[in-house]
Backbone as a chain_set.jsonl record, in Angstrom:
{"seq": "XXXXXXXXXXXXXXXXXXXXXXXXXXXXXXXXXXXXXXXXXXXXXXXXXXXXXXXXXXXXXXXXXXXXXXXXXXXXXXXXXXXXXXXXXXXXXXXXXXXXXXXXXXXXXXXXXXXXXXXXXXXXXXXXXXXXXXXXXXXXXXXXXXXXXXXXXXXXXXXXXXXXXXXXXXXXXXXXXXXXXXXXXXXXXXXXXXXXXXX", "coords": {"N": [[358.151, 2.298, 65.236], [360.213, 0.739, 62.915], [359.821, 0.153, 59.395], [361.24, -1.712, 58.09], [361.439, -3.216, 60.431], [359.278, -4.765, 60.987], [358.934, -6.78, 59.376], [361.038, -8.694, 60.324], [360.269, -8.956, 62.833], [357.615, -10.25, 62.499], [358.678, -12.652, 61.574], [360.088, -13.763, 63.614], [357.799, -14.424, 65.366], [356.272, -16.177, 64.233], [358.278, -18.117, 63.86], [357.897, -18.614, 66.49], [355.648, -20.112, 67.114], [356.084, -21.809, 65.443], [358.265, -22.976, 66.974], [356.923, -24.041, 68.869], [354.576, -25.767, 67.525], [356.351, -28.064, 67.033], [357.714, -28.893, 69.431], [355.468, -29.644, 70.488], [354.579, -31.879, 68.877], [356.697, -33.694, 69.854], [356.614, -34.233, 72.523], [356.953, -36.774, 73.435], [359.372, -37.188, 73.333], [360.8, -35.57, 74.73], [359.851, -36.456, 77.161], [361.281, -39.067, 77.622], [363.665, -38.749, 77.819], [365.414, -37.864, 75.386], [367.294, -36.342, 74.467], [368.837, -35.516, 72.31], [367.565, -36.92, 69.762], [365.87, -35.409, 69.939], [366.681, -32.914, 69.21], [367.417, -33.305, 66.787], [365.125, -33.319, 65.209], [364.649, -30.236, 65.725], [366.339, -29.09, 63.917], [365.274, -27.906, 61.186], [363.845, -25.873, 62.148], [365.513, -24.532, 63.378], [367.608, -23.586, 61.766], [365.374, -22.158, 60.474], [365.592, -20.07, 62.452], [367.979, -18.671, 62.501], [367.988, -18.09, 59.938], [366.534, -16.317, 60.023], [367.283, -14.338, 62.316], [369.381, -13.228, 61.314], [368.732, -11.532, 58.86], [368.626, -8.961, 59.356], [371.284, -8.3, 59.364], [371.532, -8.619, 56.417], [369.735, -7.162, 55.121], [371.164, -4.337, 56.099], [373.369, -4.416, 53.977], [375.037, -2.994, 51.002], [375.461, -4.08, 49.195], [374.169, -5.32, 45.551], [374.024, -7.901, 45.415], [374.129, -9.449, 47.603], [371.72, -10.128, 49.341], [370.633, -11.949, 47.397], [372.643, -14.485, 47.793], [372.389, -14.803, 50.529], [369.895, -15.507, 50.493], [370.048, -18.274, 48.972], [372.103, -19.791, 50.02], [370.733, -20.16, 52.753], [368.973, -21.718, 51.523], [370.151, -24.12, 50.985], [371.043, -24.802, 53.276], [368.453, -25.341, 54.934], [367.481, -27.154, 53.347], [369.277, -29.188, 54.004], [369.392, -29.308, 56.936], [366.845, -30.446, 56.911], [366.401, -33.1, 55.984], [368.526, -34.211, 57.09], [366.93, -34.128, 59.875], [365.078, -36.413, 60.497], [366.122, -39.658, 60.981], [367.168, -41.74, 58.348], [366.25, -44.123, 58.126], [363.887, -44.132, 59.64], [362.803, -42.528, 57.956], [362.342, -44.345, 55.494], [361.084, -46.346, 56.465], [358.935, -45.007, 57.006], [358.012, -44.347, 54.542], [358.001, -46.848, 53.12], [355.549, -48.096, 54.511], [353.485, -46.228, 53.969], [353.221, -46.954, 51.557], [351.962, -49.457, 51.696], [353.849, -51.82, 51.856], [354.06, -53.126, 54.086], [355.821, -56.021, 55.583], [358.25, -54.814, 54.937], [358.434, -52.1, 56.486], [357.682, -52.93, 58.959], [360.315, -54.583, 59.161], [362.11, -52.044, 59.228], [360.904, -50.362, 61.204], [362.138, -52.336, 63.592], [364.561, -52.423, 63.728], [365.208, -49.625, 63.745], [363.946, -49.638, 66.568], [365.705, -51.546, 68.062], [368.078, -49.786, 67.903], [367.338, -47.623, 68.928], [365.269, -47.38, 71.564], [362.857, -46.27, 71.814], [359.275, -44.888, 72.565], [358.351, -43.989, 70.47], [358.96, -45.544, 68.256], [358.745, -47.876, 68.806], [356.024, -48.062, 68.902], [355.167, -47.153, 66.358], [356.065, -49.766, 65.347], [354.649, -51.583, 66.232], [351.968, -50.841, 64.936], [352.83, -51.18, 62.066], [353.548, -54.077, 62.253], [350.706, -54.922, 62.408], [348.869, -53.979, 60.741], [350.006, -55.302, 58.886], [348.825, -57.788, 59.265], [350.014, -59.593, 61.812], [348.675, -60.084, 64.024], [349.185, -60.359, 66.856], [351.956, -60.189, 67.252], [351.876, -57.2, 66.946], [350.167, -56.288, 69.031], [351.759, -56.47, 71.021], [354.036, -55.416, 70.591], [353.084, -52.423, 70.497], [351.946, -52.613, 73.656], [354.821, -52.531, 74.587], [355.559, -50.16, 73.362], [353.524, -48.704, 75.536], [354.392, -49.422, 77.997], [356.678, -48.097, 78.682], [356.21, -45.099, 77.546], [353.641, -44.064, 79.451], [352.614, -42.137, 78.852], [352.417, -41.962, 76.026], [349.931, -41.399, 73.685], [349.403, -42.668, 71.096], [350.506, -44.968, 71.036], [348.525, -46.575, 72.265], [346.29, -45.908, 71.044], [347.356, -46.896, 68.199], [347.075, -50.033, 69.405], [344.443, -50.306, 70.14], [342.998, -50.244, 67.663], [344.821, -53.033, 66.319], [343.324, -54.641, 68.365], [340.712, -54.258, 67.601], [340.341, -55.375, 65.332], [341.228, -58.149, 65.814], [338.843, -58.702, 67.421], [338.328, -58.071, 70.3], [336.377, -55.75, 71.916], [336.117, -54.892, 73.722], [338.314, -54.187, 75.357], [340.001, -52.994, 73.57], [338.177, -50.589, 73.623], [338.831, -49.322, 76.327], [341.829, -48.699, 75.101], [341.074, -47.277, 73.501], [340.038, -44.657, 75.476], [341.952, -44.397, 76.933], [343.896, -43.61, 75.292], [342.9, -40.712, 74.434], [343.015, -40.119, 77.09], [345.598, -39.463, 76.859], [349.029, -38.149, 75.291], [348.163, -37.446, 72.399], [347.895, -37.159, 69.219], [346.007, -34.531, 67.017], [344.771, -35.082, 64.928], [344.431, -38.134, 65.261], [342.976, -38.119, 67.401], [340.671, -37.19, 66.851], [339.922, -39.091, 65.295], [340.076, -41.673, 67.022], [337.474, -40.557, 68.814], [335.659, -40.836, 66.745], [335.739, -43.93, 66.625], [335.029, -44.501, 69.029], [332.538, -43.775, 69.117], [331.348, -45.666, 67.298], [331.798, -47.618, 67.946]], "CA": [[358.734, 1.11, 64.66], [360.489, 1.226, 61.025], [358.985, -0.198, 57.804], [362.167, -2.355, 58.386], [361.424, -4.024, 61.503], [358.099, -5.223, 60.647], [359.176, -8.423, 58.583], [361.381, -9.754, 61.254], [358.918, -9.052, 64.299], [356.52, -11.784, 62.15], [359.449, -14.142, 61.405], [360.529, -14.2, 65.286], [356.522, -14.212, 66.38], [356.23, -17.24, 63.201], [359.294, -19.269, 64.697], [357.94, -18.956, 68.325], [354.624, -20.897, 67.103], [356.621, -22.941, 65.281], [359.007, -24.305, 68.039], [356.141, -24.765, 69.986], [354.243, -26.918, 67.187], [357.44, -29.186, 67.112], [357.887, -29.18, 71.039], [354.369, -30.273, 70.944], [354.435, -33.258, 68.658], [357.588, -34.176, 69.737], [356.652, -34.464, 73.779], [357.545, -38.334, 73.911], [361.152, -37.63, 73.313], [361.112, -34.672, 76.121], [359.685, -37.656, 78.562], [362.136, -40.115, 77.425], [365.004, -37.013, 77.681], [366.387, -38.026, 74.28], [367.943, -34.679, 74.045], [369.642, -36.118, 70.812], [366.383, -37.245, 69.198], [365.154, -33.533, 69.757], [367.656, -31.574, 69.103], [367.911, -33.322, 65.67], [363.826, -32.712, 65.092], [364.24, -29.355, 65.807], [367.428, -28.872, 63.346], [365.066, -27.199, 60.71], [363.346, -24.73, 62.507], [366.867, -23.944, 64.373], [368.447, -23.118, 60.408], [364.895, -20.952, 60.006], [365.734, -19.111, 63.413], [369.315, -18.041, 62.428], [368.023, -17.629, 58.254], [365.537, -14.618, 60.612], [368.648, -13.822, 63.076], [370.606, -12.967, 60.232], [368.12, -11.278, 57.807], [369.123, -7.708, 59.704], [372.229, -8.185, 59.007], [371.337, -8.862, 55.029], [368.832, -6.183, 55.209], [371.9, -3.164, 55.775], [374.015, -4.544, 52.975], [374.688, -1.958, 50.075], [375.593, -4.634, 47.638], [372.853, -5.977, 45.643], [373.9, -9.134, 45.3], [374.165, -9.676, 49.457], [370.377, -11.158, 49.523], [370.292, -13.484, 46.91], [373.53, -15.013, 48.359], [372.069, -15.399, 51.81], [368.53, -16.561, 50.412], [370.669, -19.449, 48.85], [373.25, -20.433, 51.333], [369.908, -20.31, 53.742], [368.064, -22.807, 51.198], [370.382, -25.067, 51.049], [371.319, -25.027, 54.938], [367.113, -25.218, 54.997], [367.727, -28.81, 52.555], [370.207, -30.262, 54.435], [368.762, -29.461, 58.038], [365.518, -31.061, 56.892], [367.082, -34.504, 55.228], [369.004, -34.4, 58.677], [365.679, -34.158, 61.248], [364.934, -37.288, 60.559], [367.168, -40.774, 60.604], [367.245, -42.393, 56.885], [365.658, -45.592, 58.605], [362.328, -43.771, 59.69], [362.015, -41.665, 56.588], [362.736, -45.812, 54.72], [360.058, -47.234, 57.192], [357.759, -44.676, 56.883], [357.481, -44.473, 53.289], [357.203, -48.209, 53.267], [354.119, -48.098, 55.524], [352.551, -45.627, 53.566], [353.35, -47.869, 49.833], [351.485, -50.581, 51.911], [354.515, -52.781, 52.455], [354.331, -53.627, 55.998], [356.82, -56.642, 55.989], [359.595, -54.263, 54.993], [357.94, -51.175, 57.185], [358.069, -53.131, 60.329], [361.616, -54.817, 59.593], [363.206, -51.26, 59.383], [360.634, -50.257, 62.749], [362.755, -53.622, 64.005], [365.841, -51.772, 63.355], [365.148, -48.221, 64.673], [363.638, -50.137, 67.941], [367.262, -51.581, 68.316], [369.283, -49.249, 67.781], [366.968, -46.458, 70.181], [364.52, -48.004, 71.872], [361.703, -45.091, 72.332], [357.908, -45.311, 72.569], [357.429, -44.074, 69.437], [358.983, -46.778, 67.473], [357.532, -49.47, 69.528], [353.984, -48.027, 68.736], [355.561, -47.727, 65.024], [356.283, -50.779, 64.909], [353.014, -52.12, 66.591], [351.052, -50.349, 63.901], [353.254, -51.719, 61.287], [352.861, -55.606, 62.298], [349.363, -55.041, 62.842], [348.577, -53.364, 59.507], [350.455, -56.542, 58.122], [348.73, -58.822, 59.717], [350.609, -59.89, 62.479], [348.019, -58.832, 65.261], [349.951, -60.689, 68.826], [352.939, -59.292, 67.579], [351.314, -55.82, 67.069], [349.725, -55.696, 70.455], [352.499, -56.843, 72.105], [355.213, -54.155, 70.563], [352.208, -51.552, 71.239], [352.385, -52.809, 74.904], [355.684, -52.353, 74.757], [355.563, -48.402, 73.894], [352.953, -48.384, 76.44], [355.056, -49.707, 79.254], [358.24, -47.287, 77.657], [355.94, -44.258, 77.988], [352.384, -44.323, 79.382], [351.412, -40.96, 78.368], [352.409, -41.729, 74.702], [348.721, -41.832, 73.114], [349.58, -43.475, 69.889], [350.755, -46.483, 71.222], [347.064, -47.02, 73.194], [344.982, -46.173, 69.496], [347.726, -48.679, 67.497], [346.766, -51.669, 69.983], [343.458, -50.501, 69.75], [343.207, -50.65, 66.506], [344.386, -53.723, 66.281], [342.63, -55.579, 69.11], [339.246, -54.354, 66.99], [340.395, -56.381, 64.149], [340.894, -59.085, 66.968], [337.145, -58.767, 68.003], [338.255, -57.948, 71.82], [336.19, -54.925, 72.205], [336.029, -53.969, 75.215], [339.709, -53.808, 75.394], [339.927, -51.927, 72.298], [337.406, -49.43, 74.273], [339.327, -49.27, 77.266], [342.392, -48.614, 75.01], [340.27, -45.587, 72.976], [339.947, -44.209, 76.312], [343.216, -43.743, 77.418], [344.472, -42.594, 74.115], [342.12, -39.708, 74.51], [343.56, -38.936, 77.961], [347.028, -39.062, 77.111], [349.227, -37.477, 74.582], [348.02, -37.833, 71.212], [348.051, -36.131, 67.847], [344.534, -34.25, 67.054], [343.981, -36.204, 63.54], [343.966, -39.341, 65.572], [342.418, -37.629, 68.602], [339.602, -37.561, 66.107], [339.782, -40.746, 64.589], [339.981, -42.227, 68.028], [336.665, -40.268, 69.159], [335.208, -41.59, 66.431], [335.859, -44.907, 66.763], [334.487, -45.08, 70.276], [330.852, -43.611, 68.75], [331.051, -46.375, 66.283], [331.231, -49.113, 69.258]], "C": [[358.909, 1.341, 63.155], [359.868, 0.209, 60.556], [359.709, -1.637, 57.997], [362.294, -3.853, 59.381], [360.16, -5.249, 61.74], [358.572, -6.731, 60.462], [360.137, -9.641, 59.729], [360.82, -10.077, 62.66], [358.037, -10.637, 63.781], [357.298, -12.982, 61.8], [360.003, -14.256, 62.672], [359.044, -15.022, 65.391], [356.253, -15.719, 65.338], [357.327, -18.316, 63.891], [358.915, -19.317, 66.304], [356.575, -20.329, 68.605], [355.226, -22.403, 66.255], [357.441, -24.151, 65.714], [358.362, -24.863, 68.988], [355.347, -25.847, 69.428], [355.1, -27.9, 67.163], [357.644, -29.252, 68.605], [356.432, -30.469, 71.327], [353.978, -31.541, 70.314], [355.669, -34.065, 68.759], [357.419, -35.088, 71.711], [357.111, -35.554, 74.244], [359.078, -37.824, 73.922], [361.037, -36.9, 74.334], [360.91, -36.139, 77.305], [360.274, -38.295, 78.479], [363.57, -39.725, 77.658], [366.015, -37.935, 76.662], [366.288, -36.913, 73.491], [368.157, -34.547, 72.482], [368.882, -35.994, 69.747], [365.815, -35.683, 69.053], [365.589, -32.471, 69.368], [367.597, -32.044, 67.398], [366.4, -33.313, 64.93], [363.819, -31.308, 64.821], [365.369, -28.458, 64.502], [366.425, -27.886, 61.948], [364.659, -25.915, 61.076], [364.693, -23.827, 63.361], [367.686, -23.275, 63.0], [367.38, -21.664, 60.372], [365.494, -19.593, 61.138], [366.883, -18.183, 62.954], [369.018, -17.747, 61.135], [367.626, -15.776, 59.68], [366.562, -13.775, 61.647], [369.354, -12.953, 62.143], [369.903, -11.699, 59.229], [367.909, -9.711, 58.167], [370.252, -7.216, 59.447], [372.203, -7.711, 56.86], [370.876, -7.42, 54.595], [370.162, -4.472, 54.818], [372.822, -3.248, 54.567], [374.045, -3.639, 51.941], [375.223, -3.024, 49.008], [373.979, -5.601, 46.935], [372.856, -7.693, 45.084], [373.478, -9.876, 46.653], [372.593, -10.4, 49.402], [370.207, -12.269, 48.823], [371.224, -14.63, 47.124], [373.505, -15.48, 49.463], [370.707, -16.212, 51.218], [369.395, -18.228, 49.955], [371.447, -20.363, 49.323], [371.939, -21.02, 52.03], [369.274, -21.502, 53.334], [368.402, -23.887, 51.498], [370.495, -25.568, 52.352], [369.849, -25.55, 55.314], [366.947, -27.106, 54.37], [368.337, -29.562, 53.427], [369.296, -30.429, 56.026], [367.507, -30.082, 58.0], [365.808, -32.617, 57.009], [367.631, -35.246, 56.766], [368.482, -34.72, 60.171], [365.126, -35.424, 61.386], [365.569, -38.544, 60.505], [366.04, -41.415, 59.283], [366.096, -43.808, 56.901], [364.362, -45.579, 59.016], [361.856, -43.223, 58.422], [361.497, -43.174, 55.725], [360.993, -46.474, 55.3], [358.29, -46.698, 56.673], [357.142, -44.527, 55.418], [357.034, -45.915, 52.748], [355.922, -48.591, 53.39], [352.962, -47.423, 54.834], [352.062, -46.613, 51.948], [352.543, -49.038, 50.652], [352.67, -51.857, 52.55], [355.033, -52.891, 53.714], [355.254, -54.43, 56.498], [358.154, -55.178, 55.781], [359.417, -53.111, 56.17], [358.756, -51.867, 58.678], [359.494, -53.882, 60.299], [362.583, -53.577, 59.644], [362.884, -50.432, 60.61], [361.503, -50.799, 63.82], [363.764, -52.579, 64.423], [366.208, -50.551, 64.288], [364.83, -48.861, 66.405], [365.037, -51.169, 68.965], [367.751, -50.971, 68.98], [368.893, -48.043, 69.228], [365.387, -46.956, 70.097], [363.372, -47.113, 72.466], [360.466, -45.329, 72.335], [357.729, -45.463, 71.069], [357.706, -45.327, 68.638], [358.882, -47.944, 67.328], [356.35, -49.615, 69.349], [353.909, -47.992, 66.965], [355.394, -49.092, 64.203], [354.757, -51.736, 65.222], [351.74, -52.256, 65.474], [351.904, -51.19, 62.434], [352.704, -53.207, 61.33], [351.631, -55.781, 62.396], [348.201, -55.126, 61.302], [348.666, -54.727, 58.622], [350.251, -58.017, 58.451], [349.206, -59.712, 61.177], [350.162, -59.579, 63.694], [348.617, -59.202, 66.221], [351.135, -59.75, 68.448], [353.099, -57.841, 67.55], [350.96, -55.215, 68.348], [351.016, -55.705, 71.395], [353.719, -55.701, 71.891], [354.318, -52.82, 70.618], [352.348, -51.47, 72.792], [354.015, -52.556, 75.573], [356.256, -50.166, 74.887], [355.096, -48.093, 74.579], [353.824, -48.334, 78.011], [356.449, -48.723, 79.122], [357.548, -45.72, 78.635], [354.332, -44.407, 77.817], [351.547, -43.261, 79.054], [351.557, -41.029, 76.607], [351.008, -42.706, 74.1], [348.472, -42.675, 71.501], [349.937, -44.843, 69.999], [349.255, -47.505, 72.155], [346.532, -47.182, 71.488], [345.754, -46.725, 68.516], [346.955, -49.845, 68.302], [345.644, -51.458, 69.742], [342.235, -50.741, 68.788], [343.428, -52.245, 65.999], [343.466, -55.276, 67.235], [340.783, -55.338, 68.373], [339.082, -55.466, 66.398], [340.712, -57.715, 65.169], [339.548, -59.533, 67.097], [337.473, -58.29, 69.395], [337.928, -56.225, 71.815], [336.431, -53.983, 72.95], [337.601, -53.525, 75.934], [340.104, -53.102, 74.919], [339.638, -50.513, 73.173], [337.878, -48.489, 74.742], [340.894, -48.354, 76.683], [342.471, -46.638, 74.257], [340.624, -44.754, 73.963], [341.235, -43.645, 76.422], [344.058, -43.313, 76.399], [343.839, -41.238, 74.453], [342.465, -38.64, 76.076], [345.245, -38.988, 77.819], [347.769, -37.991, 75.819], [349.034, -37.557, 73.098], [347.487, -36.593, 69.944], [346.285, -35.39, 67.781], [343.619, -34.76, 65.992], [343.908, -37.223, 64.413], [343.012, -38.989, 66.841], [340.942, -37.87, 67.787], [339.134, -38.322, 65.878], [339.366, -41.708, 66.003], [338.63, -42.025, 68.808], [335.802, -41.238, 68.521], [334.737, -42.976, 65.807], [335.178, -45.108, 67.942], [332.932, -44.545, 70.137], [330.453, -44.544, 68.045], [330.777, -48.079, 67.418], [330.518, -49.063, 70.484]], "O": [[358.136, 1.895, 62.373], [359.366, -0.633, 61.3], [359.012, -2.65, 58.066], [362.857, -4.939, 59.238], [360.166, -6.263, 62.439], [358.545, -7.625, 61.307], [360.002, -10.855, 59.886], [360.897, -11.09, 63.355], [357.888, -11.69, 64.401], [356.809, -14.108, 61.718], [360.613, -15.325, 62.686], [359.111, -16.247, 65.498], [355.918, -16.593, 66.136], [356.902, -19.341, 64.423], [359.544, -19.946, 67.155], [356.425, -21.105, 69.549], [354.917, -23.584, 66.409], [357.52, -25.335, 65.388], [358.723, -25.754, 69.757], [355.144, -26.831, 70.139], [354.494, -28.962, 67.312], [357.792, -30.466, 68.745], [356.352, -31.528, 71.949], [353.207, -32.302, 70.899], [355.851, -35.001, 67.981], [357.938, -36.154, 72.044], [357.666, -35.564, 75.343], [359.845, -38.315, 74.75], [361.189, -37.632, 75.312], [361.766, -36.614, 78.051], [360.274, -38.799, 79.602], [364.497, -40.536, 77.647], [367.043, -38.526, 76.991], [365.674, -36.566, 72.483], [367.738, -33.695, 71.698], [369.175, -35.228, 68.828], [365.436, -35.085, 68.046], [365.076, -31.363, 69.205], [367.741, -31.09, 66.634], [366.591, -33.296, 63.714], [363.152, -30.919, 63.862], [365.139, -27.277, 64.246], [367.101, -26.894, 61.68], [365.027, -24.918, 60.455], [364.651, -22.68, 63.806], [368.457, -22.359, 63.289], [367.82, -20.517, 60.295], [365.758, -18.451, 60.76], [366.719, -16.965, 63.035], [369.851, -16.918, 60.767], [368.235, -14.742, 59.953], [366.509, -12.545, 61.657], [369.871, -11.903, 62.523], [370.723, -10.863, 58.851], [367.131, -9.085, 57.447], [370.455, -6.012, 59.291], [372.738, -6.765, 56.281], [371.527, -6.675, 53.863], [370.135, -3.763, 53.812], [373.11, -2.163, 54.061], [372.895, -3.251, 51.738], [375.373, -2.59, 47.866], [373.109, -6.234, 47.533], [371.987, -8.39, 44.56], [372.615, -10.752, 46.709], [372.71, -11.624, 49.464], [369.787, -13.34, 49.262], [370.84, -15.738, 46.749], [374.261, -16.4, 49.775], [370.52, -17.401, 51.475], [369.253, -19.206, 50.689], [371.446, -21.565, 49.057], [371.842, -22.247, 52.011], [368.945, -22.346, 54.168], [367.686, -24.713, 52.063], [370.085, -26.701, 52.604], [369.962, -26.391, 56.206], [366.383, -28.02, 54.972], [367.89, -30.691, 53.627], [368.649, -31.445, 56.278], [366.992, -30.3, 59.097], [365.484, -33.273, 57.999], [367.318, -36.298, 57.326], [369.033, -35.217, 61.154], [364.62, -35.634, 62.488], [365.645, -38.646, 59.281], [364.816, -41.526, 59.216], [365.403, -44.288, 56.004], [363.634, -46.567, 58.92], [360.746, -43.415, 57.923], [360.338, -43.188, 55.31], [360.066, -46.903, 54.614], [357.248, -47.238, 56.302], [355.932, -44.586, 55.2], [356.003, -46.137, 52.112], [355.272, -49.265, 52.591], [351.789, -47.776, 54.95], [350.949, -46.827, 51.468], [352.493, -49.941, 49.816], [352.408, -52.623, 53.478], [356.159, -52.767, 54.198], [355.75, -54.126, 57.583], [358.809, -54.792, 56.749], [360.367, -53.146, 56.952], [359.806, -51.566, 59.245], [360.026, -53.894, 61.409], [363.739, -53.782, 60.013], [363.78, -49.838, 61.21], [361.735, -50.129, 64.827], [363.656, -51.968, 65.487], [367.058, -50.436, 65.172], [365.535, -48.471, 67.336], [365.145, -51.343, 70.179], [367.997, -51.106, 70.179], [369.64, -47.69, 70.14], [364.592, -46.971, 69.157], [363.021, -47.314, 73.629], [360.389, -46.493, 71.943], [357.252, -46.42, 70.459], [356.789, -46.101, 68.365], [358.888, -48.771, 66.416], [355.637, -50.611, 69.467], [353.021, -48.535, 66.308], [354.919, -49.417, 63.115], [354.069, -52.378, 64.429], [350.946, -53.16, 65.213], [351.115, -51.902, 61.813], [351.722, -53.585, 60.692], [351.3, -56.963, 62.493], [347.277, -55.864, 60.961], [347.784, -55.172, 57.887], [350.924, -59.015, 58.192], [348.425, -60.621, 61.46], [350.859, -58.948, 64.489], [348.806, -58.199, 66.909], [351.367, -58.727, 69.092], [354.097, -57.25, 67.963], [351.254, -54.089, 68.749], [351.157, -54.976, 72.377], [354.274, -55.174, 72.855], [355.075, -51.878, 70.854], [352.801, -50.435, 73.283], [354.286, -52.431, 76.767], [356.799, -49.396, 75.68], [355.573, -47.039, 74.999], [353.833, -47.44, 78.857], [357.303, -49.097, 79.926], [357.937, -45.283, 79.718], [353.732, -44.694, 76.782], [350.32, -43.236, 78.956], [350.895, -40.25, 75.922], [350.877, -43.927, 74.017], [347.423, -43.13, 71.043], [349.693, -45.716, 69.167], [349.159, -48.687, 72.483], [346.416, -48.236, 70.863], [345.032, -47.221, 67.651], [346.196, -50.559, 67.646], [345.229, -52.332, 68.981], [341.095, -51.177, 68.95], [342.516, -52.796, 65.384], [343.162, -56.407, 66.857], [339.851, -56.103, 68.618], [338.232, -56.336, 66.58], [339.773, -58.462, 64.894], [339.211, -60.696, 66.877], [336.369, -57.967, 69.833], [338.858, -55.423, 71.737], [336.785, -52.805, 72.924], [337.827, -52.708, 76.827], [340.732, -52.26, 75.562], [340.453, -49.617, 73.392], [337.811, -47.318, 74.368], [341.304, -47.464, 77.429], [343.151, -45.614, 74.332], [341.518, -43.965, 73.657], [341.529, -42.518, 76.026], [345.004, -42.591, 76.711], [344.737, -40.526, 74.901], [342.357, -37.435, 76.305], [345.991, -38.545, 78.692], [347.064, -37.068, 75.411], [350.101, -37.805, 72.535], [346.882, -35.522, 69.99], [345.441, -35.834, 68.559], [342.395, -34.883, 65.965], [342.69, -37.402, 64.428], [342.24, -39.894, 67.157], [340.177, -38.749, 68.185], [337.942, -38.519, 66.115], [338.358, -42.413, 65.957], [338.312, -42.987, 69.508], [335.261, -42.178, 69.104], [333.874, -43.219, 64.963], [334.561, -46.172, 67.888], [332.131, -44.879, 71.01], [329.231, -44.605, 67.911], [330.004, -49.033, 67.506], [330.29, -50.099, 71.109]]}, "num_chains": 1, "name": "protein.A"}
């Protein structure tokens, strides 16, 4: 094997772990088959595949400008495909959510739950109204991603979440639980453990 071949062996073997971490926090849309939704998730790591496709091509070039002309084309293609993976209205929501403002958070959740009506942005939105007070209408658009998709584990540890702040424990519990057997992230997988040592 040449000297040569090295660098793109680890940027294939690097993009194969990488389409599988995005396959893997993306699994609600596969169960929901919003192809659309996934295909436009995967739009960065699909620019890195073809930057590493390409970077053999770059590689034989005898001019020496030829690389810094693809690294830049690639960045920007790398900018735009990012900006692009996400709709304007989740990036809006979610930065909301994080600034604390929950009324605006969950009216642009509202919005996305409209327009494409998926688990996640029913358990989005759940967590949003919940956060903001609004605990029936939290559980109830939680219940709603639940009934959407029952393996999506984020929409069990939102309601359960807020049915704590409720007081209804044992519901809460019940809700821990089945977060833990369904599909859920491994920061909340955590959080969710230990929440059910704490009750």
């Amino acid at each position: 094997m040449s000297a040569d071949a090295i660098p793109v062996i680890l940027t294939f073997a690097l993009m194969l772990v990488a389409w599988q971490v995005v396959f893997a926090s993306n699994r609600d849309l596969v169960r929901a088959r919003a192809w659309g939704e996934l295909a436009r998730r995967l739009l960065p790591f699909a620019a890195i595949t073809i930057m590493a496709a390409s970077l053999p091509l770059v590689q034989g070039r005898q001019e020496s400008w030829a690389p810094y002309v693809w690294a830049l084309a690639f960045g920007v293609v790398l900018v735009v495909a990012i900006f692009l993976s996400m709709p304007l209205k989740e990036r809006q929501a979610t930065r909301a959510f994080r600034a604390g403002d929950y009324t605006e958070a969950a009216a642009l959740y509202r919005g996305l739950v409209d327009k494409h009506p998926l688990a996640r942005y029913w358990a989005f939105l759940g967590a949003a109204l919940g956060a903001g007070e609004r605990h029936e209408e939290g559980v109830d658009a939680s219940t709603k991603a639940v009934e959407l998709d029952p393996k999506y584990g984020l929409a069990y540890y939102n309601r359960a979440l807020i049915l704590r702040r409720l007081g209804r424990k044992s519901r809460a519990t019940k809700d821990l639980n089945r977060a833990l057997e369904a599909d859920l992230p491994r920061r909340f997988r955590t959080a969710a453990r230990r929440a059910l040592e704490e009750s």
